[in-house]
N, C-alpha and C positions, 0 to 999 in steps of 0.2 A: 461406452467406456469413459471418454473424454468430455459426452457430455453428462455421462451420470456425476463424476465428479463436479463439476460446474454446478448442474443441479443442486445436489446436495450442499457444496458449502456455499451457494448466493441465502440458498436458504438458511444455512446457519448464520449467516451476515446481515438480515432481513433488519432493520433500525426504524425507529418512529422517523427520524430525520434525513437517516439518507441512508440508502439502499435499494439495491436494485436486484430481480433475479435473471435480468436482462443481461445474459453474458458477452454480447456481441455474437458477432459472424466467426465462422469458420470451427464451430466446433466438431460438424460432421467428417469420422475418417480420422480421426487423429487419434492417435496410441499412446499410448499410456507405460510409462515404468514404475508404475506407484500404488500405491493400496486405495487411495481416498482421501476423503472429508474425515472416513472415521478411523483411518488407519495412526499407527506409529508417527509421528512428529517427523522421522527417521526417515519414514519410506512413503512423503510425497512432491517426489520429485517427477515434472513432468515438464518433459524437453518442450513443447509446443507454446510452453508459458515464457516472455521475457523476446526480447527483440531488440532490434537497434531503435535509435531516440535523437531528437535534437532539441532542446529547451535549454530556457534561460532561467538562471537562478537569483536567489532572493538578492545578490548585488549584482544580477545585471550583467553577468556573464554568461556568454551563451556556452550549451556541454553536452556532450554525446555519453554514449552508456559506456563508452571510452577510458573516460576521467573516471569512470568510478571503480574498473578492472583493479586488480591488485589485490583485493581486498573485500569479506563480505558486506554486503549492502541491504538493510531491511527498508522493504518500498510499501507505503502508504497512499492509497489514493483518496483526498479528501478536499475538503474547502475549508478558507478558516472563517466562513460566516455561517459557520454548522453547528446550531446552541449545544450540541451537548455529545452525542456519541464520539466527533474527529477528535475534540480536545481529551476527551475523557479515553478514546485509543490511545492518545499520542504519552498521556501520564500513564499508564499501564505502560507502554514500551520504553520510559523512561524509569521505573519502577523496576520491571525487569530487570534492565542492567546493571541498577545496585544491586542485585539478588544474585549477580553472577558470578561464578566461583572465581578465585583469586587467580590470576593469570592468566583469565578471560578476557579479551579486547571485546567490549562492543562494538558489533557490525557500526560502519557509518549509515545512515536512516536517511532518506530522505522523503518526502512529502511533494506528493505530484498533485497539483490542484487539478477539481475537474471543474470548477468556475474560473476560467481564464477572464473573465469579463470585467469582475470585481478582481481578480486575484491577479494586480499587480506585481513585479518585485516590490517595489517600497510595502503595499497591502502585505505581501509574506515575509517582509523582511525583521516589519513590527509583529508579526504572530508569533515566528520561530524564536522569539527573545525568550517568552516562556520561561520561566525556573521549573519551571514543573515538566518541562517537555525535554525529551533527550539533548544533551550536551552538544550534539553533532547533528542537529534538525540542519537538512539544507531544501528551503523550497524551490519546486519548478512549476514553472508557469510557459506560457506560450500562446503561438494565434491557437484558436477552434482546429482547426485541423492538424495544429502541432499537436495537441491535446489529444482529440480524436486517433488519429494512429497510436501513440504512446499504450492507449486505452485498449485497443485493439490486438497490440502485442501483451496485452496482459490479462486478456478478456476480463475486461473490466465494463461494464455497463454503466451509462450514467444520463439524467433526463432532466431540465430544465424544471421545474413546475410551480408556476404561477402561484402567489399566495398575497394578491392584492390588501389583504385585512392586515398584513402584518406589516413592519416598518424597513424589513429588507427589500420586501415586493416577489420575491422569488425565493428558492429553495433550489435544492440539489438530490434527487434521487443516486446513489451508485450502492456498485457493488462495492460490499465493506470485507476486507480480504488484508492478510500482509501477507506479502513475500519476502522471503529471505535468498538472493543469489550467492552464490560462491565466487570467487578474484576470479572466474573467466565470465562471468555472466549466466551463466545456468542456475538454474529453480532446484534449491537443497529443500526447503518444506513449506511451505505458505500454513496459516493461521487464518481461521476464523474470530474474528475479534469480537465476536458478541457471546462465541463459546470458549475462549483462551482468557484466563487471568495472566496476572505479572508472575506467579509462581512457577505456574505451567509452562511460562514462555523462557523464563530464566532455565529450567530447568533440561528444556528442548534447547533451546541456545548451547548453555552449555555442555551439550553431548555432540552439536552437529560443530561448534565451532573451536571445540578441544581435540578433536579426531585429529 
């Protein structure tokens, strides 16, 4: 159940630059109240996804998944030394919210790096400026093992990979997935970002966050 889904959308998230179909641990045994990868936008909601957190943001203020209750939250897990798919998500999820019907608050977004190494706050402080990237980009960073658990409650897979020829030295494999939580922290529908445009998503946005 829990891990067909996983299955299916690492694989629709699969990127030349980063991606993984590496879900993490603990997908055996857990239940499901949702259709899928291919179901309704509507009905993939899956209690198992989303957990508590403690990271620091792009100014350096440490936050729990706490600060973010209240209100919905669409979650990114990327790097910003990722040439082309993170930034090219992050203008599609800011593309969306101009699409969205009049009276629609966009969720606030934030951007969880899975290269804590290079991904300082000041490194994501200068990413999230962006005009092209949602209004409300807040990034989070932390140690490897802040990172790691975050990843974990989100089964989000991610892998280090060597790339000596090139001028970064390294790369980032992960799962490329959004979540969208509801003001208590629970999973309303995640997105496949390599099978979701801006229209698609404005349009699921605004059905699950007009309700």
């Amino acid at each position: 159940m829990f891990q067909t889904f996983i299955l299916a959308a690492a694989a629709a998230a699969l990127s030349a630059c980063s991606s993984s179909n590496d879900a993490g641990d603990g997908e055996e045994g857990a239940q499901t109240r949702a259709g899928g990868a291919v179901a309704s936008c509507t009905t993939r909601a899956y209690e198992e996804i989303g957990g508590p957190f403690e990271l620091t943001t792009h100014e350096g203020q440490r936050v729990t998944q706490e600060d973010f209750k209240g209100r919905p939250t669409l979650i990114y897990f990327g790097f910003t030394y990722c040439p082309d798919v993170c930034p090219s998500t992050l203008v599609s999820i800011g593309n969306a919210y101009r699409q969205l019907p009049d009276g629609i608050e966009p969720p606030q977004t934030l951007l969880i790096t899975v290269d804590p190494e290079r991904d300082t706050p000041e490194q994501l402080a200068s990413y999230v400026e962006s005009n092209a990237f949602p209004d409300n980009l807040v990034g989070l960073t932390g140690s490897v093992e802040d990172i790691e658990k975050v990843a974990e409650e989100f089964f989000i897979g991610f892998e280090r990979i060597e790339t000596p020829e090139s001028l970064a030295g390294y790369t980032m494999d992960h799962t490329s997935l959004l979540y969208l939580m509801d003001e208590n922290w629970k999973l309303k529908t995640f997105f496949a970002e390599a099978n979701t445009n801006s229209e698609d998503m404005a349009t699921c946005l605004g059905k699950l966050l007009g309700s």
